[in-house]
SEDREN-174158 format. One record per residue (C-alpha): residue number from 0; residue in one letter; z, y, x. Coordinates in steps of 0.1 Angstrom, whole numbers, plus 2048, in hexadecimal, padded with zeros to 3 digits. Layout:
<nodes>
{nr = NUM | rest = A | z = Z | y = Y | x = X}
...
</nodes>
This chain:
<nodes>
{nr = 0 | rest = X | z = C1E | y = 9AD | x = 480}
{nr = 1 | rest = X | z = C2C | y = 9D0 | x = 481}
{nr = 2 | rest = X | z = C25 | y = 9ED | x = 468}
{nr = 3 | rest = X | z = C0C | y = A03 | x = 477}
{nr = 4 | rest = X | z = C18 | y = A26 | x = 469}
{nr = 5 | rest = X | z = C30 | y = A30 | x = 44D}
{nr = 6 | rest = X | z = C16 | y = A31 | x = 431}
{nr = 7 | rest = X | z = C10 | y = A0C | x = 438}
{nr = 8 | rest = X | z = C35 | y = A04 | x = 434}
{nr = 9 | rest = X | z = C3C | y = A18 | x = 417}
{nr = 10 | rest = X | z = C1E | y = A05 | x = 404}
{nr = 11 | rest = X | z = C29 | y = 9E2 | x = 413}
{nr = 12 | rest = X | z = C4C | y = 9ED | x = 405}
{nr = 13 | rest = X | z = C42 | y = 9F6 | x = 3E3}
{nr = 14 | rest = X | z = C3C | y = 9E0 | x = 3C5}
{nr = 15 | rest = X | z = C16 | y = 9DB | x = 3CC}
{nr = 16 | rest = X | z = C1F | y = 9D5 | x = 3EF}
{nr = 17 | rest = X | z = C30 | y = 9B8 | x = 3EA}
{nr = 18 | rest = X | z = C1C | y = 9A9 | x = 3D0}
{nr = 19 | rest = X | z = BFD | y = 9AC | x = 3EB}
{nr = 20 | rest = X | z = C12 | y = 99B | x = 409}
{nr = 21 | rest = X | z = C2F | y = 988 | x = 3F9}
{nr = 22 | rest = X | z = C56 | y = 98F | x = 3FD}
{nr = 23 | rest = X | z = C54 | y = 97E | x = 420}
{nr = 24 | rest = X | z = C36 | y = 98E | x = 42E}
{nr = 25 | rest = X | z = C49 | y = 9AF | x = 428}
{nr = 26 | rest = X | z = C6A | y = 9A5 | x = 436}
{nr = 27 | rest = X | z = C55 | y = 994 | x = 455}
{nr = 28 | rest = X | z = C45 | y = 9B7 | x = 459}
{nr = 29 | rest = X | z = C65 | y = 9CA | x = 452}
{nr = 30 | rest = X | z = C74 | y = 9B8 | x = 46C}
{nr = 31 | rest = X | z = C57 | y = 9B8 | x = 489}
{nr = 32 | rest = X | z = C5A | y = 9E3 | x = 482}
{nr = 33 | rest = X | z = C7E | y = 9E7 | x = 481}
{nr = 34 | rest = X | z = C8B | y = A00 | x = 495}
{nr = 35 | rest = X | z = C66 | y = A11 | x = 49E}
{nr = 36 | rest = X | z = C5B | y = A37 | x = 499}
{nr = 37 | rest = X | z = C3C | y = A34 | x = 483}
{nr = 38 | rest = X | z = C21 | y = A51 | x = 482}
{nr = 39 | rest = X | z = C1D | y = A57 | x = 45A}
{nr = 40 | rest = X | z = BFB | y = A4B | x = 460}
{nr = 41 | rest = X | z = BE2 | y = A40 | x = 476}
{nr = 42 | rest = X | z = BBE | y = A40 | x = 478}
{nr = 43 | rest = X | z = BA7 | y = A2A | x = 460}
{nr = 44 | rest = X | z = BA0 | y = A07 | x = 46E}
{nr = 45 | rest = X | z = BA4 | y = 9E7 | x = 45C}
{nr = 46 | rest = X | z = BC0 | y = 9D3 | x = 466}
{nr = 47 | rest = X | z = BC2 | y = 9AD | x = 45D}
{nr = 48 | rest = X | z = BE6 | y = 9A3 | x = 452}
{nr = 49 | rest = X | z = BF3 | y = 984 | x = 45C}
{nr = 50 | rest = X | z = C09 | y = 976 | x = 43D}
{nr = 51 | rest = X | z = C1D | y = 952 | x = 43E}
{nr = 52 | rest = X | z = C0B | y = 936 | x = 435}
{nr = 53 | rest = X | z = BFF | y = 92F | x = 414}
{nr = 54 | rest = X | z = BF2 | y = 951 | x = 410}
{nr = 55 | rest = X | z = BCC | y = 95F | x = 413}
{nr = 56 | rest = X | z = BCE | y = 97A | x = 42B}
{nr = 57 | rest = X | z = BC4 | y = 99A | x = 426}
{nr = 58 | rest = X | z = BB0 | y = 9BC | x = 437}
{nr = 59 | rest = X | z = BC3 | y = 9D9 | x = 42F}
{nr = 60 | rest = X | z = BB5 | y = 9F8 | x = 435}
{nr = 61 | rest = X | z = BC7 | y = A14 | x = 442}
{nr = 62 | rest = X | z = BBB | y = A39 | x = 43C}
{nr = 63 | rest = X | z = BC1 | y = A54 | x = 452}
{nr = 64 | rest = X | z = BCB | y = A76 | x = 446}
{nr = 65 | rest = X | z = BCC | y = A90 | x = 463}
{nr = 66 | rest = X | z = BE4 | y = AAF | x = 462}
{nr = 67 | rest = X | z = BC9 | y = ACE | x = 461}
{nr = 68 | rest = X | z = BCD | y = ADD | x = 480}
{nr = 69 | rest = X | z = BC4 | y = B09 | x = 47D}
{nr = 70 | rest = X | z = BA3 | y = B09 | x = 48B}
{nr = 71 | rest = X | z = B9D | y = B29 | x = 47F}
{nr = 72 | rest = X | z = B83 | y = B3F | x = 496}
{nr = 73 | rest = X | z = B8E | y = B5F | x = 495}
{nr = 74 | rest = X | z = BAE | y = B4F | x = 4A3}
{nr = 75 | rest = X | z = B9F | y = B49 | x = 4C3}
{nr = 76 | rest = X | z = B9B | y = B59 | x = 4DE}
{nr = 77 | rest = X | z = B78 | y = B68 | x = 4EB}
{nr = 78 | rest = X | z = B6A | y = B6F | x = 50B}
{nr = 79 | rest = X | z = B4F | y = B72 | x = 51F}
{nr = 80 | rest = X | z = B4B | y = B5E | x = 541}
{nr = 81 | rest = X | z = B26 | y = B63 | x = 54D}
{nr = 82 | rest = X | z = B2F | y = B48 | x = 56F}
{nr = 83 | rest = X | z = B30 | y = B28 | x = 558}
{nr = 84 | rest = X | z = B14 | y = B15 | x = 556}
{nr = 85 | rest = X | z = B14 | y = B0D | x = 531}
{nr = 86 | rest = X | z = B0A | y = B25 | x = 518}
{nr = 87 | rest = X | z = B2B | y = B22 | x = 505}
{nr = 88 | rest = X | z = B4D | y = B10 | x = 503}
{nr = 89 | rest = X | z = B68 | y = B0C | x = 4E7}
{nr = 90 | rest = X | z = B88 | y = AFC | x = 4F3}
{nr = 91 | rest = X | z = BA1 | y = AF5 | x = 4D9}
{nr = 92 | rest = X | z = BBB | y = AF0 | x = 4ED}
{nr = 93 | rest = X | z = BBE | y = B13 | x = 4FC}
{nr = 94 | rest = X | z = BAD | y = B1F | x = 4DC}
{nr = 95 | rest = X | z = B93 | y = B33 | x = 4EE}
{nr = 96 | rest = X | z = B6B | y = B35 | x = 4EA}
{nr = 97 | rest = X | z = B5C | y = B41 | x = 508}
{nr = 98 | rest = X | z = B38 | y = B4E | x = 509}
{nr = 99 | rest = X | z = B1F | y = B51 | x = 52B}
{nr = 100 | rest = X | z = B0D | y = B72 | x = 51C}
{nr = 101 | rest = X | z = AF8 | y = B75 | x = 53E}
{nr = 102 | rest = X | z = AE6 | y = B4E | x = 534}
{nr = 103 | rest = X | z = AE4 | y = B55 | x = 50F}
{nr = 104 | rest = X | z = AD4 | y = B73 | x = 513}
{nr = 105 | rest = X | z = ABA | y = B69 | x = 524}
{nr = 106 | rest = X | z = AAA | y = B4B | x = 512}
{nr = 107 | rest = X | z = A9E | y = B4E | x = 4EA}
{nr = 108 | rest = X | z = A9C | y = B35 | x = 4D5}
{nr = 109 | rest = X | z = A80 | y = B30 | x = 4B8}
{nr = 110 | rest = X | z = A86 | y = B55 | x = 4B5}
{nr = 111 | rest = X | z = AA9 | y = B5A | x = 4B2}
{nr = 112 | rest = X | z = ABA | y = B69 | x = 4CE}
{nr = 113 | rest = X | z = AD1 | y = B49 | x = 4E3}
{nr = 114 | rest = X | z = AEA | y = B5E | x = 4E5}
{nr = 115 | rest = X | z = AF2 | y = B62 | x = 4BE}
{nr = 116 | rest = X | z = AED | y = B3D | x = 4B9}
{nr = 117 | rest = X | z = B07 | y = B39 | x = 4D6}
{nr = 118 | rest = X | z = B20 | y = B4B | x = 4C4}
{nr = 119 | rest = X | z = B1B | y = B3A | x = 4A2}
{nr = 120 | rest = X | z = B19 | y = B1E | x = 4B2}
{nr = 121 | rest = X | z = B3C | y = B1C | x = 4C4}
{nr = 122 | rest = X | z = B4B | y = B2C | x = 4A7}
{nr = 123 | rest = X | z = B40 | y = B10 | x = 490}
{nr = 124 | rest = X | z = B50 | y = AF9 | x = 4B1}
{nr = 125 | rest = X | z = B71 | y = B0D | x = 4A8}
{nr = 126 | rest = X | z = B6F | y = B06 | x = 484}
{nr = 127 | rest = X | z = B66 | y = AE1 | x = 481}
{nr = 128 | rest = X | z = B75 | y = AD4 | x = 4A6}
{nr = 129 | rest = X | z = B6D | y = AB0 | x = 494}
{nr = 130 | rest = X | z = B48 | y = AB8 | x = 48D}
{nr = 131 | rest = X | z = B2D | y = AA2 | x = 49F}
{nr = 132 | rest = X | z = B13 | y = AB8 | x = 4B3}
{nr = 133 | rest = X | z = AF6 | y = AB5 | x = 4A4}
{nr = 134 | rest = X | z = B05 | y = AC0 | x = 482}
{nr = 135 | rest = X | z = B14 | y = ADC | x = 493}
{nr = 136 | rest = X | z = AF2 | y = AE9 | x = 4A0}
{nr = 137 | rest = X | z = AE3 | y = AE2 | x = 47A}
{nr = 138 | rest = X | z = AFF | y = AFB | x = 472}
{nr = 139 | rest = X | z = AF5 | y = B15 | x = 487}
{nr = 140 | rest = X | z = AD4 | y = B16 | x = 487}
{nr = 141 | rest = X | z = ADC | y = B1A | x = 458}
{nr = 142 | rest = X | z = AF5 | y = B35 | x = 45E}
{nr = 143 | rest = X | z = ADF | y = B4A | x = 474}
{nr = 144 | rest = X | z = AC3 | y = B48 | x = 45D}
{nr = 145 | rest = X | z = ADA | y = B4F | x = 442}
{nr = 146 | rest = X | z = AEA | y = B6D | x = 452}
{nr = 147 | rest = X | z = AE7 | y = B92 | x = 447}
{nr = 148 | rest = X | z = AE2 | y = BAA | x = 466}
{nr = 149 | rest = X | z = B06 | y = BBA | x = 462}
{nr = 150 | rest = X | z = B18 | y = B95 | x = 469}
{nr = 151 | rest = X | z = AFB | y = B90 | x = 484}
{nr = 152 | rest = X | z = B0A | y = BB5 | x = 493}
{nr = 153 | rest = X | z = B32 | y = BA7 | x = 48F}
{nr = 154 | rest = X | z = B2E | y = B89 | x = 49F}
{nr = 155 | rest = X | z = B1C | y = B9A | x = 4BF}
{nr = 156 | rest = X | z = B37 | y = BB3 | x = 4BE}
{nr = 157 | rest = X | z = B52 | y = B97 | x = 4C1}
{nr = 158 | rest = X | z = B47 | y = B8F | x = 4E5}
{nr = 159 | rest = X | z = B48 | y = BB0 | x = 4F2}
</nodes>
């Protein structure tokens, strides 16, 4: 079986490495990888390692460590579209967070203007792409209560 990134084959390499799997389970897995452009690592799944017989085998797990993209909001780009059907829309790729003022505007929610909650909102989008949905909107809905009227006044004035 093949190393899976370069991480893995530096460990299986290394002096604990080769206590774990043996001398010929890491000369098996040397040779199944040679020649192959690993990523320096992958994401975290448990991988079962098939060793020669005589051996117990083994789950190994494999962590993943992503490189930080800059997610940074004032980075992106802001505009207002008032034709898309969605109240707001961060896209990472093109780094832009776009804003239908014309929707927002018109609904309020539990008091607090749509509109403000759609900016905070798409800007915590922008800051944690990873973040699950619902945690976003638990976000928003603390940083708005949170928020002194002069940050309330900035963030408007970014979607001029």
């Amino acid at each position: 079986m093949p190393w899976v990134s370069d991480a893995q084959r530096r460990w299986g390499n290394s002096p604990a490495g080769r206590r774990a799997l043996g001398a010929s389970g890491v000369k098996e897995w040397n040779r199944a990888t040679k020649g192959r452009k690993l990523p320096e690592r992958v994401k975290h799944k448990k991988v079962s390692v098939s060793l020669p017989d005589g051996h117990k085998p083994k789950s190994i797990k494999v962590k993943v460590k992503f490189k930080k993209k800059s997610t940074a909001p004032w980075k992106f780009l802001r505009r207002v579209n008032n034709k898309q059907r969605s109240f707001g829309v961060t896209d990472l790729d093109k780094k832009t967070i776009t804003i239908n003022k014309r929707m927002s505007k018109r609904h309020k929610k539990g008091g607090t203007p749509e509109l403000l909650d759609t900016i905070v909102h798409e800007e915590t989008h922008a800051r944690h792409p990873r973040m699950n949905e619902q945690t976003v909107r638990r976000r928003t809905k603390r940083a708005i209560k949170r928020m002194p009227k002069r940050a309330k006044k900035a963030a408007y004035n970014r979607f001029r």
